[in-house]
Residue frames relative to the residue before (quaternion, step in Angstrom):
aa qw qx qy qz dx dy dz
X 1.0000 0.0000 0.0000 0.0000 0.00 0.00 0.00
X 0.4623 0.6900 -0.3242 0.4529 3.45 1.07 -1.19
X 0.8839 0.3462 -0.0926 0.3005 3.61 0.40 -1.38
X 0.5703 0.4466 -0.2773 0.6312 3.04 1.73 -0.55
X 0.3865 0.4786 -0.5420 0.5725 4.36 0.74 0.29
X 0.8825 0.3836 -0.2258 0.1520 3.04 -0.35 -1.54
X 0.4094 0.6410 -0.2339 0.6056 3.24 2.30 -0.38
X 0.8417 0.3222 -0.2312 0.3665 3.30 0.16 -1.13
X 0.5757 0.4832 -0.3500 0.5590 3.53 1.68 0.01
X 0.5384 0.5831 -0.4242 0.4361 3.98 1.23 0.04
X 0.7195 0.5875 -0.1504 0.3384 3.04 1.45 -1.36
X 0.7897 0.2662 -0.0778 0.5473 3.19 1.48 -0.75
X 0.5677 -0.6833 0.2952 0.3517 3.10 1.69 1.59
X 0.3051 0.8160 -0.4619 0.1665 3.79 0.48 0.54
X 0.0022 -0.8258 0.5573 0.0869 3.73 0.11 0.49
X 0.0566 0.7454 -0.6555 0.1071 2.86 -1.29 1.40
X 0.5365 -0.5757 0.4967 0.3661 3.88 -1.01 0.25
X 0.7562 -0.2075 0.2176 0.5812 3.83 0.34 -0.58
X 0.2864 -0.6857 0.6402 0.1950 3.34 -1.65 0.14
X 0.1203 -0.7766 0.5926 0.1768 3.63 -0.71 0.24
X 0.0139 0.7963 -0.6001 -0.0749 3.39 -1.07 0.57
X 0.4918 -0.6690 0.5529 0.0702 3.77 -1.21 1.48
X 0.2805 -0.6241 0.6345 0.3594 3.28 -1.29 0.15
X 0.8405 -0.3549 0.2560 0.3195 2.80 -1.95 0.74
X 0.7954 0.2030 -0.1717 0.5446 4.05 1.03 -0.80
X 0.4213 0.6683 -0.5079 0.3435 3.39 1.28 0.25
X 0.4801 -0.5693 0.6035 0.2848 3.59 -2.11 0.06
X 0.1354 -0.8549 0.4836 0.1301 3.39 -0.97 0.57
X 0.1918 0.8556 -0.3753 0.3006 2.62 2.20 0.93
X 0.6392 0.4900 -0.3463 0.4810 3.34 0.87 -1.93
X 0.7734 0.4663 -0.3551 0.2414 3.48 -0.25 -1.19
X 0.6355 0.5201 -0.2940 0.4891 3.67 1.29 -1.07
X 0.7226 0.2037 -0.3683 0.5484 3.66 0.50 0.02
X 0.4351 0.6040 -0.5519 0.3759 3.69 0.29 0.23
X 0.7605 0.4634 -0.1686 0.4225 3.27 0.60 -1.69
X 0.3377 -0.7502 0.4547 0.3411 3.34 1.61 -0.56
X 0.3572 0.7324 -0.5319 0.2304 4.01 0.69 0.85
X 0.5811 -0.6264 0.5079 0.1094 2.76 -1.63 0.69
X 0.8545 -0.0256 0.0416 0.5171 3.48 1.30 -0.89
X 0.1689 0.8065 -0.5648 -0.0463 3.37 -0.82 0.62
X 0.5186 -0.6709 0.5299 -0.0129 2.66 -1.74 1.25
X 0.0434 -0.8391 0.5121 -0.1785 3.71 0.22 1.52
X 0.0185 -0.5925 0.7574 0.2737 3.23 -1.51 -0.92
X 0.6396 0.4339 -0.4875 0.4061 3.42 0.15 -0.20
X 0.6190 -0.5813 0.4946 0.1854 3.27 -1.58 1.42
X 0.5549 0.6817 -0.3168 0.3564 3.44 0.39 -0.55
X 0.7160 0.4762 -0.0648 0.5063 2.70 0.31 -2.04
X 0.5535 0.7507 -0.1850 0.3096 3.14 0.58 -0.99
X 0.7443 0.3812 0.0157 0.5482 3.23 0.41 -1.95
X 0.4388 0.7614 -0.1878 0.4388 3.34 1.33 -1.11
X 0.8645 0.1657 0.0059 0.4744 3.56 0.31 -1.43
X 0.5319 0.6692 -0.3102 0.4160 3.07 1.38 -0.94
X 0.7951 0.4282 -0.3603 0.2338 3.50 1.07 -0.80
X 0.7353 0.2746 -0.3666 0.4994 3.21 2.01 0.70
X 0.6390 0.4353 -0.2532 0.5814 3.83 1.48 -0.08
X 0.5740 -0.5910 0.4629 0.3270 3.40 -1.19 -0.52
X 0.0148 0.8121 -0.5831 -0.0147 3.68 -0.48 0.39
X 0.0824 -0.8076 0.5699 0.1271 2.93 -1.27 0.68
X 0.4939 -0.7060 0.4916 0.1267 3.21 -0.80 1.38
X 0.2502 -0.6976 0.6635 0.1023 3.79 -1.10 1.36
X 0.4214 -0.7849 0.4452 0.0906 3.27 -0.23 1.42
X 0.1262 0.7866 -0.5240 0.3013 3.83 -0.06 1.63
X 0.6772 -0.5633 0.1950 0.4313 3.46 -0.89 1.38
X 0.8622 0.2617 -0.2652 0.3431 3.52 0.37 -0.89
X 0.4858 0.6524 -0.3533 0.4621 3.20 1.22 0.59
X 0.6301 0.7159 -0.2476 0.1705 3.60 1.09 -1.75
X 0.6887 0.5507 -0.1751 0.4378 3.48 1.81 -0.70
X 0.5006 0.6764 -0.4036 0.3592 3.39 1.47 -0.84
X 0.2137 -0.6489 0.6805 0.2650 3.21 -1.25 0.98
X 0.3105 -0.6500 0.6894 0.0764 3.92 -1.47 0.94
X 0.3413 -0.4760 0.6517 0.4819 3.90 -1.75 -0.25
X 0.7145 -0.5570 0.3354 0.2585 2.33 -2.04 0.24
X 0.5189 0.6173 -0.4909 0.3299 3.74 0.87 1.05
X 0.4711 0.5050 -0.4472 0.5683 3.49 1.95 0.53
X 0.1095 -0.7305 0.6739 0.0150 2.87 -1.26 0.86
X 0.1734 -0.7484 0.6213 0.1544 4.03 -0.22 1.15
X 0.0975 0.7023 -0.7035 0.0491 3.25 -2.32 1.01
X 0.4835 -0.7327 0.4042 0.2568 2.95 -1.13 0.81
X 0.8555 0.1279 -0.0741 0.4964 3.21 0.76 -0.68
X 0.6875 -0.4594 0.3938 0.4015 3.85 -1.11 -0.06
X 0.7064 0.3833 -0.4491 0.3903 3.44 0.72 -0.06
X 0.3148 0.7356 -0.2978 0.5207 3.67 1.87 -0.63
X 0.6356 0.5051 -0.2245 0.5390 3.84 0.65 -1.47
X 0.7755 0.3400 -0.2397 0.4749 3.41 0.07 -1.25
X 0.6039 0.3827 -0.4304 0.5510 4.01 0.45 -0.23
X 0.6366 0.5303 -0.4050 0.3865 3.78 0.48 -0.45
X 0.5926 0.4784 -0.3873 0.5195 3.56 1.00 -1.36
X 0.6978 0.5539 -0.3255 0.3167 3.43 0.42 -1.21
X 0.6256 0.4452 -0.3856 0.5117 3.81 0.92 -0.71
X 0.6441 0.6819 -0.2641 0.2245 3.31 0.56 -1.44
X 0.7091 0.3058 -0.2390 0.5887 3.32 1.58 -1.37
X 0.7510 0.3967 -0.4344 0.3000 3.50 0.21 -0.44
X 0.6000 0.4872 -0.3811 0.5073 3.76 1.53 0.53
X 0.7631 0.3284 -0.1138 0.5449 3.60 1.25 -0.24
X 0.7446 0.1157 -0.0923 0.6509 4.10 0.66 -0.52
X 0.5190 -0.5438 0.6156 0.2366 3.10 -1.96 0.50
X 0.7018 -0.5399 -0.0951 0.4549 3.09 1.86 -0.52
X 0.3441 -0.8227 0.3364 0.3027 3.51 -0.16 1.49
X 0.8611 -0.3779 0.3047 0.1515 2.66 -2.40 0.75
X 0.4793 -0.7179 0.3957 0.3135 3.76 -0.87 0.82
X 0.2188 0.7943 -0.5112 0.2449 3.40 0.60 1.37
């Protein structure tokens, strides 16, 4: 999986600083405030709730996910262009501008 992301973000010119990837029971709490981001972009519920109760997340809308009710710092999309209009509201309602996370 690892390799096909990282493909499919070469392919569609995406710049990013790094990716991080959790095991399945792991937190991606520590790491998201370590690194000092601003957003993260999940599907797993957990994670989700998790950050949401101090950052924004945005939630990649997926069958076993599609019902969960989130606050209002989750923001759900289906696809990658969704994502990019989200980042895009997110900073010009919240940051002057956010961190290369």
């Amino acid at each position: 999986m690892r390799m096909a992301v990282e493909n499919w973000l070469k392919e569609k010119n995406i710049i990013y600083d790094d990716i991080f990837y959790v095991g399945e029971n792991n937190s991606k709490l520590q790491i998201f405030l370590k690194q000092k981001c601003d957003i993260i972009i999940d599907d797993k519920v957990q994670h989700l709730k998790e950050i949401s109760q101090t950052n924004f997340a945005i939630c990649m809308i997926e069958d076993y996910n599609k019902n969960e009710n989130y606050n209002s710092k989750v923001y759900k999309c289906k696809n990658w262009k969704q994502v990019y209009r989200v980042i895009k509201k997110i900073k010009k309602e919240n940051y002057e501008g956010l961190s290369n996370c």
